[in-house]
N, C-alpha and C positions, 0 to 999 in steps of 0.2 A: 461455623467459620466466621472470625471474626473480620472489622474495620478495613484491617491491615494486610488483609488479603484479597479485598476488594480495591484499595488503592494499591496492591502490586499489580492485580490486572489493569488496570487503566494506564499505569506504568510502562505498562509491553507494551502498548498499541503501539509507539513511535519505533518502535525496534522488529515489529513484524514485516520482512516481507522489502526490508532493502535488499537493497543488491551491490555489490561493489564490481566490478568491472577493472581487469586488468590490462593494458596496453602493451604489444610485444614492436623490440624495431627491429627490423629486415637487416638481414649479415651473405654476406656474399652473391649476392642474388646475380651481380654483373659476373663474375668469374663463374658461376656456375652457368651459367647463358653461354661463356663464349664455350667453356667446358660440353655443354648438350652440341652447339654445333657439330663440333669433330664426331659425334657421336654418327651410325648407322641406324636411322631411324623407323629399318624394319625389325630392330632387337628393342631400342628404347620407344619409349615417350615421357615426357616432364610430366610432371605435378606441382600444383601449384600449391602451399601448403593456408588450408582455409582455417579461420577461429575455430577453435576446439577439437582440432586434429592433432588424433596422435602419431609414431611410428605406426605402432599396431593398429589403430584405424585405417590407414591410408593400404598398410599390406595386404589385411582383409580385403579392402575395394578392388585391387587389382590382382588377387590371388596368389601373393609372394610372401612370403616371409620378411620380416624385419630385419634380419642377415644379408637379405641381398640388395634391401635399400641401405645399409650401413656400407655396405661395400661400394658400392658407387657414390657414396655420401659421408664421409667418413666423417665429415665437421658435425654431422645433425647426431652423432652420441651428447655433444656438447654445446653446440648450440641450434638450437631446432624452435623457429619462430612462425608466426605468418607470414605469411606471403614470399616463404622460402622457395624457390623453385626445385627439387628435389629431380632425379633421375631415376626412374623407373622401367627393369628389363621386363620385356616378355616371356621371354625363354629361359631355362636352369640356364645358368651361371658356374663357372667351376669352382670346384670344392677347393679352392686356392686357400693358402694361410693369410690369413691379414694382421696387422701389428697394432696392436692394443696399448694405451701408455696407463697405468696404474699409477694412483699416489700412495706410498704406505708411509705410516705413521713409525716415526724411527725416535720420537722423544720430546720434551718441549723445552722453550727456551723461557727463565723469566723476565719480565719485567715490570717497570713500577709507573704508572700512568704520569705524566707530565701535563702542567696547565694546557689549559685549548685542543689537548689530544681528544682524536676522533676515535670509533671503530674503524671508519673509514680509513684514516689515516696511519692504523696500525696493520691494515689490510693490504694497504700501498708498498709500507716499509717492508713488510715480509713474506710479502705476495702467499695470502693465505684469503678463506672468507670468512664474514663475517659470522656465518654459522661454525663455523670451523674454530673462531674464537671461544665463540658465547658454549660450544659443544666442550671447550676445555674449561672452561668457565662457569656453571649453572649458573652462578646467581646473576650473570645478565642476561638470562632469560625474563626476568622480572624486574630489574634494578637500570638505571642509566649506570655508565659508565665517569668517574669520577676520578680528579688527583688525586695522587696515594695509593688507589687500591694497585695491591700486587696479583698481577696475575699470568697466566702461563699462556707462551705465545706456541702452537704446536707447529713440530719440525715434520716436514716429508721429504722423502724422495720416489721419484719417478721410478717403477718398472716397466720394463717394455713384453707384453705376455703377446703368444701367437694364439689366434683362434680361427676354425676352420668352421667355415659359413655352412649353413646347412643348403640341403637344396630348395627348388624350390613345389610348389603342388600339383596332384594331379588329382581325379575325378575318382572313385571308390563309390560302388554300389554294395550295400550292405548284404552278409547274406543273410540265409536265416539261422535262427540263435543267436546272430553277433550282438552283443550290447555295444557300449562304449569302452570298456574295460578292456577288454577282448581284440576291438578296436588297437584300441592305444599300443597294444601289447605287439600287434602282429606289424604296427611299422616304428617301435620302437621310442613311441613318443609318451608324454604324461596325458589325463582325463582331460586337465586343464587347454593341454597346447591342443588338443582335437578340438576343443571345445571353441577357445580361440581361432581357430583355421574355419570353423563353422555358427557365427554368432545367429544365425537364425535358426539351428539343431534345435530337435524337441529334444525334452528330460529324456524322453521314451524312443527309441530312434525302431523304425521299422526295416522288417526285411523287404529290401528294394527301394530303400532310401538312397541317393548321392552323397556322397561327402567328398571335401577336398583331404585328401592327407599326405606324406611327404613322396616326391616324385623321387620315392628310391628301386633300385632293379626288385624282378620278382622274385629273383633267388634271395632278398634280401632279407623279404618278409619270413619272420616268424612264423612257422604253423600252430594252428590253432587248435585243439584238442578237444572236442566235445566235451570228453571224460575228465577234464580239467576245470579246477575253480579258477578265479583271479582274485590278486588284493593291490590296492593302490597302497603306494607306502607315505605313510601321513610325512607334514614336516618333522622335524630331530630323532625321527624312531631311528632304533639301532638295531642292531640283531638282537640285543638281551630282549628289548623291549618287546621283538616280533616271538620271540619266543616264550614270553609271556602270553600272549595274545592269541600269536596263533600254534603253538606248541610246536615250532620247528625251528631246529636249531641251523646256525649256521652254515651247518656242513650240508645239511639236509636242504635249504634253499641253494644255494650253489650248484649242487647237483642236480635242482629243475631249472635253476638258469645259468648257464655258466658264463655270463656277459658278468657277474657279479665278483668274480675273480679280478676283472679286470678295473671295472667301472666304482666297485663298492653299492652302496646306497645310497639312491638318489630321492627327495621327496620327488612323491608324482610318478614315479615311476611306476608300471604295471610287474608284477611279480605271479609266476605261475605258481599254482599249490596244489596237493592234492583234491578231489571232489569233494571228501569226506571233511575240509578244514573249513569250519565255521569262518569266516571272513568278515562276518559282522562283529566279530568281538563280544567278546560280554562284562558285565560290569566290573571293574576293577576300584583297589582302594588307594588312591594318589594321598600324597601328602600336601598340607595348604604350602602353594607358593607363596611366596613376600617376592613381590615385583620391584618392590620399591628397591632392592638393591640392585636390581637389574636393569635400571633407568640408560639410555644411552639414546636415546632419538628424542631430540628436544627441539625438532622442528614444529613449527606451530601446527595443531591441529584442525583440519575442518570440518567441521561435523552439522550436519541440520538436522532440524528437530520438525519432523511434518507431525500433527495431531489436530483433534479436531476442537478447536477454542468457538466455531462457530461464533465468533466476533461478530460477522453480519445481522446476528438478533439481538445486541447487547447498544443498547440508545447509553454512548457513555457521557452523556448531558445528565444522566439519571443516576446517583449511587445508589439510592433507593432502591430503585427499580433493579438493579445489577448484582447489587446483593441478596435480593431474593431471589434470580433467576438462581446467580451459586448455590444458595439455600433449598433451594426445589430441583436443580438437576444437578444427579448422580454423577452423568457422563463429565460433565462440566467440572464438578468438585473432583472427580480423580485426575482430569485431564490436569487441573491446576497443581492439586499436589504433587503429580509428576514432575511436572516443571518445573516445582520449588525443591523437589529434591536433583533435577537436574543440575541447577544455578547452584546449587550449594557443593554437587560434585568438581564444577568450574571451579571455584574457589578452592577446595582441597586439592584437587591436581598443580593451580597456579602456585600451592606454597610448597611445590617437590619439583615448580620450575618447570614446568607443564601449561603452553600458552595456549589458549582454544580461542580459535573463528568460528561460532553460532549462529546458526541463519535461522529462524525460526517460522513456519508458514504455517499457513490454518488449513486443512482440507477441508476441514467442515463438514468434514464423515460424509462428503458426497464423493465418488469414483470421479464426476465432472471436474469436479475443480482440482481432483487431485491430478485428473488429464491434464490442464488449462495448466499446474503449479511444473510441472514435466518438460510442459511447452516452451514456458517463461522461463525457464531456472537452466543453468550447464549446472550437473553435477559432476564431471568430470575428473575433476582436479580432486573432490571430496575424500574424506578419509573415511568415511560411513554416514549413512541415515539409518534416523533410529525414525521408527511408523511405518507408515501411519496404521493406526486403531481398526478401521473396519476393515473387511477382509478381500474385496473388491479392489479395494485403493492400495493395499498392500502388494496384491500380486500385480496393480501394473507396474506399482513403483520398482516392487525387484526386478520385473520383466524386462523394463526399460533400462535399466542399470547394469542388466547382467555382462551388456557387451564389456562394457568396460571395468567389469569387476570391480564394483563399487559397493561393500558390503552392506547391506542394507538388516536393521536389526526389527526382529521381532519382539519388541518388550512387555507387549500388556496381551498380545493374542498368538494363538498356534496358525502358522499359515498354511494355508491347502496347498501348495505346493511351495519345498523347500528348493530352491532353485542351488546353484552350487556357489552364490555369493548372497545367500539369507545366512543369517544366524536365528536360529531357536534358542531365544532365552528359557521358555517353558519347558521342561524334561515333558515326555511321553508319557502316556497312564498304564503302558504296560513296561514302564521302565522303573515308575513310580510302586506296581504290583510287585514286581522281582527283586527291589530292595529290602520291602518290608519280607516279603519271605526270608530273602537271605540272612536279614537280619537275627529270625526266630530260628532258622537252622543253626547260628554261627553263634546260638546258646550253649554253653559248656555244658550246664546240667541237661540233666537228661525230662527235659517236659515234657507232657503229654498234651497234645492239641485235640481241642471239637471245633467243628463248623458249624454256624448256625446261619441260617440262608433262609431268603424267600424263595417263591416259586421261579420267579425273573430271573435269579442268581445262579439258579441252579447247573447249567452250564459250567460256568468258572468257577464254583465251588466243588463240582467235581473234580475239575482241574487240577482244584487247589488241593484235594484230599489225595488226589497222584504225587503228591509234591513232599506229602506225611504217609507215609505207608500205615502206618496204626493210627489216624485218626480216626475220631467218631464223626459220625455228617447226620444233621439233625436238619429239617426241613419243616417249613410252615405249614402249616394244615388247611385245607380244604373242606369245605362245606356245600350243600346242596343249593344254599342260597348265593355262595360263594365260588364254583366251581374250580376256578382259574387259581385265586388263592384268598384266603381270610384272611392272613396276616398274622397267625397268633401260635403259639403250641403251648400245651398244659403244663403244669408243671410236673407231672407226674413222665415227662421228657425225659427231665435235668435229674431223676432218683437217679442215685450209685452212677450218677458219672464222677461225680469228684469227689477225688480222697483226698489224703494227706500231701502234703507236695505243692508241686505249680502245676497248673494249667491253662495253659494260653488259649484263649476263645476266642476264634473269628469272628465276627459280625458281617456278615455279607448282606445288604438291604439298601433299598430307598426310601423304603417307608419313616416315615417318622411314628407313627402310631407301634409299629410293630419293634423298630429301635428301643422306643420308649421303656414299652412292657416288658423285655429280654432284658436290658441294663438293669432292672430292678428288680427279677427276678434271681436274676448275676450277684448283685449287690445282697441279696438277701441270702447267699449259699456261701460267704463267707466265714467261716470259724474257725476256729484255734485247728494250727496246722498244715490248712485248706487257702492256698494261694490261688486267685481265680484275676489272671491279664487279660482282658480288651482289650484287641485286634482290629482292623479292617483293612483291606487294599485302597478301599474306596470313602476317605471322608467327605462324604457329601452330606446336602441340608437333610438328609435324616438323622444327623446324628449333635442338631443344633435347634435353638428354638425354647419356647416354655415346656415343654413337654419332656424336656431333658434337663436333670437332675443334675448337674453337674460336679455335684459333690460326690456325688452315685460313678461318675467317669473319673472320678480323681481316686475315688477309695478301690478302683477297680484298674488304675496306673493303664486310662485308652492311652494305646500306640498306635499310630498310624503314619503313613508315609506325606511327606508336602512339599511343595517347591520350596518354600520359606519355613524361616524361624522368627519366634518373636524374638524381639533383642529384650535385654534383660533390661530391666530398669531401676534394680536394685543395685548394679555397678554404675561404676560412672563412666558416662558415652559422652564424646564432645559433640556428638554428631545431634542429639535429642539435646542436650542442652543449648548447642546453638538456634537451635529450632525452638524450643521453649522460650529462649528472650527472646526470641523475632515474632513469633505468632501467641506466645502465652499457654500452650496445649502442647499434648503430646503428639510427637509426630507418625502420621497412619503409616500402613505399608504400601499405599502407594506411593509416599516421598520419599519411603525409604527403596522400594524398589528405581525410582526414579536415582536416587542418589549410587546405590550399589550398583546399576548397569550402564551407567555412564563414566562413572568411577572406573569401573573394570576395562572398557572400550579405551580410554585416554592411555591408561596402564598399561596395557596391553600392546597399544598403539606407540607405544615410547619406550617399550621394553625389545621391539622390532621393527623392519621396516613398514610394515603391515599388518592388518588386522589376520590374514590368516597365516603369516610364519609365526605368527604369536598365540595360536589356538590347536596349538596339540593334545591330546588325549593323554598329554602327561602332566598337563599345566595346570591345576583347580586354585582357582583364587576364591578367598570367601570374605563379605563385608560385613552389612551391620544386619542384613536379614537373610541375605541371601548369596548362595554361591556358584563358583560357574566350570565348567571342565566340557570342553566341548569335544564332541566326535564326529570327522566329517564323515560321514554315510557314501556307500558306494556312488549310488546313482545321484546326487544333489549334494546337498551344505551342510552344515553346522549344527549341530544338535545337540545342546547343554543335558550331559549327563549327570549333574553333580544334582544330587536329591538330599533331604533329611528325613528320618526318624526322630518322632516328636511323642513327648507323652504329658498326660497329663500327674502335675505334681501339685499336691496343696494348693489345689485350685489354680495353679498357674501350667501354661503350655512351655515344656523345656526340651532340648535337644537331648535325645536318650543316646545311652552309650552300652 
């Protein structure tokens, strides 16, 4: 790691760990005051609205819903400040209609900017905002505004819609069997709005737990069917898609719910199904999205960046000293290439008109400070945090974030618990196992497969041999000196297994010794005719190292499953040659992973209002190494199910088809 990456870190120290600070000014406060008087103050009492308070914070504290503070509050849809004084019931409220004013967009007008013209000033003339401009306009999302340029001023008009408040909550002890699903379903509400009603619910909710849920009669509730599944219906699924997924057609959900006639499909919504319907789905093959024609949210982004730069041990009086620390630690050198592939993703989103707020904080891979950075910091208003790294500081950061669904990303680690506002950048290793099979099933010819397995393995290569009804399962040998396992089988194994044709050969192992000897006994049973493919579920450090031949893995075309691709470097990539003029080298896969999962967040985040309308199981975006299709899981969050098949070619690792 060269000069030039030592003066980038010394760089960031001035930029770590500001803070900006928003000021809000107070709107009605006197007319809502004399408004509370006339009030009967055995039904209400005020709030006072304090920094960092939302609707839905303030509902939560006093057990109401946000419909029934809009109803007595009808300004705070639109203007909702501190130190608002707000009106809050005690008691349900009637299910009264209330009048909503809608702006729809009916066309736009042009015009051609005149000297001394403002944004301001063209927001005055035509009573619109300035985002409202710049949204008909990209290029001032990057550019000032200037004489001359022509641009489109957009037309609304007002609708007035009615909407009918929900009520408001009551106390619910769980029974037993109920999950959250189940939950949801029997008082008609989404995972999410329970979840919401209850910001201190464990993932895991017990029988004889309380929850709040909606104060509707009991005739109202839904029964609950032991002998029944449940499924939450993701964002944009349709019926084709549910019937994709879960093999029941339209008619057939209708008929376990018949609210579906009336309502359609709602995300979040809970849908009963038979026992027998898998609800977890299973892998499916999406087509790559291109987001970028899907751009329509060009509000600035807010995103922080918590990882552990450990700044506190770095004397930056020293570059000496600072460049060897980069040079001796690992954690240090990915943390930074992260980063430089982050900045570089800033920069490609800012030229598609994509503005990002970066806050960047150190945890210093200690839980403490990542407590202390929690304490100091509102993330509130944030669009996501991406970290931190160690797995301790991860789960408070989601924990603390989840009230306000503040999606917090997984980028370089699996978290021990996915909470239902984490995303999982990492696929699963038994997501990663079932593609590569599927892969070798969804072979047109007719192959024949062997396993070859250590003692360790042997569990899931039996598994695996259920999965090949005619395979061979070939196991390591045992010795007296060895009992557990030697690690080796003779070759007098591998006689008259392989004929004419293909044959795909598992490799199941950790050993590196035992890898070793099998690859090149592999490698030595090939002749005229006699096609012989390496396999594995699992590529791990056994199958890397001096001890591995790798010409022996190219001549034997290894496939194996992985979160990533190498990007190719025989085409031309703007993304590796912008990186080569700035650092002189090729850039690793952690800059490129930093680059692809921030890239994808902005995109994602600008293609909708949010990070998870924008993360359906139908949506797989892919960059320069890696790609993403996420699946929200019953009980929790976001789980990137997009994997590759990878093999090796002429000595290089390429994506197999």
């Amino acid at each position: 790691m060269g000069i030039n990456l030592v003066t980038y870190l010394l760089n960031l120290f001035p930029k770590i760990g500001l803070a900006k600070i928003k000021y809000m000014k107070n709107f009605l406060t006197i007319i809502l005051i004399i408004f509370t008087i006339s009030l009967n103050a055995q039904n209400y009492k005020e709030h006072k609205v304090k920094a960092g308070e939302t609707i839905e914070s303030i509902a939560k504290q006093y057990l109401v819903t946000p419909f029934d503070i809009y109803a007595l509050n009808p300004d705070a849809k639109s203007k909702f400040q501190t130190n608002t004084v707000l009106i809050i019931p005690n008691s349900k409220i009637k299910n009264a209609h209330i009048e909503e004013e809608v702006r729809e967009l009916i066309g736009y007008k042009k015009h051609k900017v005149k000297r001394k013209e403002t944004l301001y000033g063209l927001t005055q003339k035509y009573s619109v905002t300035e985002e409202e401009i710049k949204k008909a306009n990209r290029f001032l999302y990057s550019e000032n505004l200037k004489k001359g340029d022509k641009i489109r001023i957009p037309k609304y008009r007002t609708v007035i819609s009615k909407q009918t408040l929900n009520n408001t909550v009551k106390k619910y002890k769980v029974q037993p069997k109920e999950g959250k699903w189940r939950i949801a379903y029997k008082f008609g509400i989404t995972v999410a709005e329970l979840e919401d009603l209850n910001p201190g619910m464990n993932s895991i909710i017990q029988s004889g737990d309380e929850l709040n849920v909606p104060n509707i009669k009991d005739k109202e509730e839904k029964p609950i069917e032991t002998t029944s599944n449940y499924y939450e219906v993701l964002p944009k699924e349709g019926f084709y898609r549910l019937k994709v997924k879960l093999g029941l057609t339209q008619e057939q959900l209708e008929e376990l719910n018949p609210e579906l006639k009336d309502t359609g499909l709602k995300a979040g919504m809970v849908l009963k199904v038979p026992s027998n319907v898998d609800v977890a789905g299973s892998l499916i093959d999406v087509e790559t999205t291109s987001l970028e024609s899907s751009l329509k949210n060009f509000k600035t982004k807010k995103l922080a960046l918590m990882m552990p730069y450990r700044l506190n041990r770095i004397d930056i009086d020293s570059v000496k000293e600072t460049k060897a620390m980069i040079k001796n630690s690992r954690l240090l050198s990915i943390v930074l290439d992260f980063h430089i592939g982050v900045t570089m993703a800033l920069d490609s989103a800012k030229q598609l008109g994509i503005s990002t707020d970066l806050k960047v904080l150190d945890t210093q891979y200690q839980p403490a400070t990542t407590r202390e950075l929690l304490t100091d910091n509102d993330f509130s208003d944030y669009d996501a945090v991406i970290g931190p790294m160690e797995e301790k500081s991860f789960d408070r950061v989601a924990l603390a974030l989840r009230k306000d669904r503040i999606p917090v990303i997984a980028a370089m680690n699996k978290p021990k618990e996915v909470y239902n506002n984490v995303f999982q950048t990492i696929p699963e290793d038994k997501l990663l196992r079932k593609a590569m099979i599927d892969f070798v099933k969804a072979d047109s010819l007719k192959t024949k497969v062997v396993i070859i397995s250590d003692q360790a393995h042997r569990a899931s290569s039996e598994a695996l041999k259920g999965e090949f009804a005619n395979s061979k399962l070939i196991f390591s040998r045992k010795t007296k000196k060895n009992p557990k396992d030697a690690f080796f089988i003779y070759p007098t194994d591998l006689e008259n297994v392989f004929t004419a044709g293909k044959t795909i050969v598992f490799l199941e192992t950790s050993s590196n010794s035992f890898a070793s000897s099998v690859i090149s006994m592999l490698n030595g049973l090939i002749v005229d005719k006699t096609e012989i493919v390496l396999a594995t579920l699992d590529k791990n450090k056994a199958f890397e190292g001096k001890d591995i031949d790798n010409n022996n893995l190219s001549n034997l075309k290894f496939h194996y499953p992985s979160v990533n691709k190498d990007f190719d470097e025989t085409k031309s990539n703007a993304f590796a040659r912008a990186y080569r003029k700035e650092y002189g080298v090729s850039p690793s896969k952690y800059v490129a992973r930093g680059f692809d999962i921030t890239l994808d967040i902005l995109m994602r985040l600008a293609s909708e209002d949010n990070l998870y309308e924008a993360s359906s199981d139908m949506i797989e975006t892919e960059y320069i190494e890696n790609k993403f299709r996420y699946n929200k899981s019953l009980f929790g969050g976001y789980v990137n199910e997009a994997v590759y098949i990878v093999k090796y070619d002429e000595l290089r690792i390429v994506k197999a088809n």
